[in-house]
Backbone bond lengths (Angstrom), bond angles and torsions (degrees), N, CA, C in turn:
res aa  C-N    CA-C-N  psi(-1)  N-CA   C-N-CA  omega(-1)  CA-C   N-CA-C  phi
1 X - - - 1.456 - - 1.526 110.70 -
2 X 1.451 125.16 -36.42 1.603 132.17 -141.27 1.869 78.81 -101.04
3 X 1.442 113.26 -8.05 1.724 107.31 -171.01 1.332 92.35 -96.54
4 X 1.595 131.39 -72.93 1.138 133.52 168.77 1.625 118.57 -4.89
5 X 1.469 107.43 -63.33 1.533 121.67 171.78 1.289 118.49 -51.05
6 X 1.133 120.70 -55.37 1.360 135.94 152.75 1.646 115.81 -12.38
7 X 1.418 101.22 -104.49 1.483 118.92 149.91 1.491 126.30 -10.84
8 X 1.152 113.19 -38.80 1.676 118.98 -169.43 1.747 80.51 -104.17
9 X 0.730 154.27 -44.77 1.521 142.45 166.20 1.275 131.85 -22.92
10 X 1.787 86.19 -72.40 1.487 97.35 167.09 1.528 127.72 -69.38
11 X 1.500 117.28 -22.89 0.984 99.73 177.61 1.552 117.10 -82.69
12 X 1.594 124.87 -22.86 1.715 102.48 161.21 1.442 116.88 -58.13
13 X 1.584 120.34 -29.62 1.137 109.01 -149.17 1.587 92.68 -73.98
14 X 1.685 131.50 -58.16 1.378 108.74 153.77 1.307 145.72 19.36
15 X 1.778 97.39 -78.27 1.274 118.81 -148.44 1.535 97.26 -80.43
16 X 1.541 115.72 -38.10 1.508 135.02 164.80 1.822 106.92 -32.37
17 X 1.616 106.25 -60.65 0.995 133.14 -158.72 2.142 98.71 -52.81
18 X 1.340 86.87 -45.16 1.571 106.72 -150.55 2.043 98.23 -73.92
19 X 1.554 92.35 -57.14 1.403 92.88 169.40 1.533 129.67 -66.51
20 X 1.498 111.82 9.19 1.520 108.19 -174.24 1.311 93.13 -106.15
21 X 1.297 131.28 1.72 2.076 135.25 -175.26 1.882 85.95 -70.15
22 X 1.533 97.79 122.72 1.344 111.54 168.42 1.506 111.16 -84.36
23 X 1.356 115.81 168.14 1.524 118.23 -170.01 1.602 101.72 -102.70
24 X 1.374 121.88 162.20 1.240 126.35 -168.40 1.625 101.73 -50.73
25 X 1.357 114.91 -73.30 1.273 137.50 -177.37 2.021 100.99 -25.69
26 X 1.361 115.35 -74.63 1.126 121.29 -165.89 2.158 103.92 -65.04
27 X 1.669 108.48 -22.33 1.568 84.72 167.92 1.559 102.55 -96.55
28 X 1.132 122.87 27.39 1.154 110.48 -178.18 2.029 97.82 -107.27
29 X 0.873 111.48 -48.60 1.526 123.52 170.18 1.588 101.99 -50.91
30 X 1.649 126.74 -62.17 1.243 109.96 -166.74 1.832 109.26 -97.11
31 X 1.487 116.08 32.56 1.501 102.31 -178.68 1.708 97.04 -150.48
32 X 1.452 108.58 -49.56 1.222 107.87 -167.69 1.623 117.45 -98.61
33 X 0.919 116.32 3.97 1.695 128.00 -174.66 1.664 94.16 -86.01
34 X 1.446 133.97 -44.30 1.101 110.75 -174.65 1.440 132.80 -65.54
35 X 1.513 113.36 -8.36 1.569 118.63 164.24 1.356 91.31 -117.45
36 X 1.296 171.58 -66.02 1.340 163.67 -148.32 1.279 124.86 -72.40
37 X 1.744 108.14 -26.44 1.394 99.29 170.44 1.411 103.96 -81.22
38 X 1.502 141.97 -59.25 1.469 130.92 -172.30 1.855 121.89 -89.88
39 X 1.538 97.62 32.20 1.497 112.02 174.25 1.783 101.99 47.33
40 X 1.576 122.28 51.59 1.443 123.13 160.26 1.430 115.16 -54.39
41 X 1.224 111.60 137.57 1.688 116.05 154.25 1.682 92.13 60.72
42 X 1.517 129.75 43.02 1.348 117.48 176.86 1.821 116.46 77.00
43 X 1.306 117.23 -19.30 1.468 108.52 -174.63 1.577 111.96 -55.62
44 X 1.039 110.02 136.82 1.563 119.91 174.41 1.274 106.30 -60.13
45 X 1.666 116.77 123.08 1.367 129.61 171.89 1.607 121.16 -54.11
46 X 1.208 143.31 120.61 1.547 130.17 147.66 1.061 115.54 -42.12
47 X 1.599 98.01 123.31 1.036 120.61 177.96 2.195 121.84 95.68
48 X 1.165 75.52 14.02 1.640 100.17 -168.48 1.990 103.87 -96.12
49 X 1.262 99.69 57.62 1.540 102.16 177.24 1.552 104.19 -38.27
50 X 1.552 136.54 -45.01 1.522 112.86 -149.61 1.566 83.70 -86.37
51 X 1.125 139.32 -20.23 1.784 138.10 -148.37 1.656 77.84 -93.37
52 X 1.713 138.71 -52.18 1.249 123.39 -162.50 1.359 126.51 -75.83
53 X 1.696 109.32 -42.63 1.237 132.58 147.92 1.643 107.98 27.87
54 X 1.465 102.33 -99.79 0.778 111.65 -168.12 1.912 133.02 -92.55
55 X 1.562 85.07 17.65 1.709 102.54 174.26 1.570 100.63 -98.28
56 X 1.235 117.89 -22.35 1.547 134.67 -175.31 1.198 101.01 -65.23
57 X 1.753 112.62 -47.31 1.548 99.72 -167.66 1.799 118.42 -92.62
58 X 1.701 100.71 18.25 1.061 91.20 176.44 1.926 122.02 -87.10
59 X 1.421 69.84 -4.01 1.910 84.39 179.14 1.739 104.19 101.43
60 X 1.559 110.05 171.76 1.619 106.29 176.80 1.204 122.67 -108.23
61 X 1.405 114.33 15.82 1.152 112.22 155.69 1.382 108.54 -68.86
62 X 1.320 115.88 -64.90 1.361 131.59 167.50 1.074 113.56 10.64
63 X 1.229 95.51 -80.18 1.496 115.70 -154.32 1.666 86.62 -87.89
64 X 1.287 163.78 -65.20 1.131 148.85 165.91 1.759 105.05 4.54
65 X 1.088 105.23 -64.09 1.433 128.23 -159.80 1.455 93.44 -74.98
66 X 0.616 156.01 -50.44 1.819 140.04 150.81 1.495 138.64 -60.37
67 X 1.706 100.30 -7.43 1.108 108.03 -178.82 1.561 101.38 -92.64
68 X 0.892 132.49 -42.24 1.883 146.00 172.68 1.647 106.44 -83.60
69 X 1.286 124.47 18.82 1.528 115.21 167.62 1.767 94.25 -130.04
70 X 1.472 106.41 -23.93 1.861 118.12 -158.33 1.334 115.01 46.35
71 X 1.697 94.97 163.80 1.629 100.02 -167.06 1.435 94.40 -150.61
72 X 1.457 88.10 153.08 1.698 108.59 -170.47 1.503 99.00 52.52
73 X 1.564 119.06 -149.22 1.128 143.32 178.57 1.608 104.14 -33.25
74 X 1.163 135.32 -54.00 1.768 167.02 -139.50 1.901 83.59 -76.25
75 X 1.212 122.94 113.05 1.603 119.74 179.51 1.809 87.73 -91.16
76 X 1.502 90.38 177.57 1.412 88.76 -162.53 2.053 108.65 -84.82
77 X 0.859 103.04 127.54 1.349 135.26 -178.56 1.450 111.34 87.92
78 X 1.273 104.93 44.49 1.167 105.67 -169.54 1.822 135.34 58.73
79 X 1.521 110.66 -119.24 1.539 104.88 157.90 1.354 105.81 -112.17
80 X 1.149 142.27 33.15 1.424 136.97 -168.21 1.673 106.66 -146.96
81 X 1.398 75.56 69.21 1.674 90.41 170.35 1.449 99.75 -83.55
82 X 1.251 135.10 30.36 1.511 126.71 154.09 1.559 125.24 -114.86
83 X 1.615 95.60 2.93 1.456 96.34 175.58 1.285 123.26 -82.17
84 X 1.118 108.52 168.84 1.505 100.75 166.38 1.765 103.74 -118.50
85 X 1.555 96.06 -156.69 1.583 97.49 -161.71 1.502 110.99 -69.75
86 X 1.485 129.18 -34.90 1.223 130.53 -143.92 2.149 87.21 -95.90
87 X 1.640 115.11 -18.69 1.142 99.22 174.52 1.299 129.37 -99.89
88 X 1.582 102.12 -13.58 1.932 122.26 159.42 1.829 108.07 -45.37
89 X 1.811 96.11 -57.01 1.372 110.76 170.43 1.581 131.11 -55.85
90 X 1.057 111.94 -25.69 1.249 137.18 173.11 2.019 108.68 -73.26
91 X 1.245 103.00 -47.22 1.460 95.53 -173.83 1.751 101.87 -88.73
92 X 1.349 111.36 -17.19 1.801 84.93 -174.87 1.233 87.56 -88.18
93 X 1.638 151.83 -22.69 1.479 125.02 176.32 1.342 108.32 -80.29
94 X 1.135 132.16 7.60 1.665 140.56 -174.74 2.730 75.46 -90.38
95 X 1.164 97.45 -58.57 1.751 113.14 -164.30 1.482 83.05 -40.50
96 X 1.352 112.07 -75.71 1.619 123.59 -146.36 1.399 110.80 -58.48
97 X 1.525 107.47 -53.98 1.562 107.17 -178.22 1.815 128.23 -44.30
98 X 1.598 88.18 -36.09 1.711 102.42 168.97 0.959 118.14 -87.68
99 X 1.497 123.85 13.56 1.577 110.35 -165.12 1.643 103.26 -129.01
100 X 1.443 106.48 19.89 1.934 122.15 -168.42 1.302 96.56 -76.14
């Protein structure tokens, strides 16, 4: 019985877990727009093809790897020290796609 309980625990707590992953777009609106939309402290503007250009071709790992360490001004993960990887990942392909 005390396993069953268990089990049924974890699996909302999971499932909780899974449906609370924000979409690129929405961490990009509530974390990364305040330096990316008006290019603060150097951040590359959305929508800034020549500024993305060439962060694009570094690949997404790449840029993963600067987005969770930060650079220059940019602390590391930016302002969303609550994301995790798949929603960090989520907002720079939310960046790039608008920024062709």
């Amino acid at each position: 019985m005390k396993k069953a309980i268990v089990f049924a625990a974890a699996a909302v707590l999971m499932s909780t877990n899974a449906m609370a992953e924000r979409a690129g777009q929405e961490v990009y609106n509530t974390k990364c727009a305040v330096c990316h939309a008006s290019g603060a402290a150097n951040a590359p503007k959305l929508g800034d093809a020549a500024a993305w250009g060439p962060r694009a071709a570094l690949g997404i790992d790449a840029l993963m790897a600067t987005a969770k360490s930060g650079k220059g001004a940019m602390p590391p993960k930016g302002l969303c020290m609550d994301c995790n990887d798949a929603e960090l990942k989520g907002a720079i392909v939310y960046m790039l796609d608008n920024s062709k």
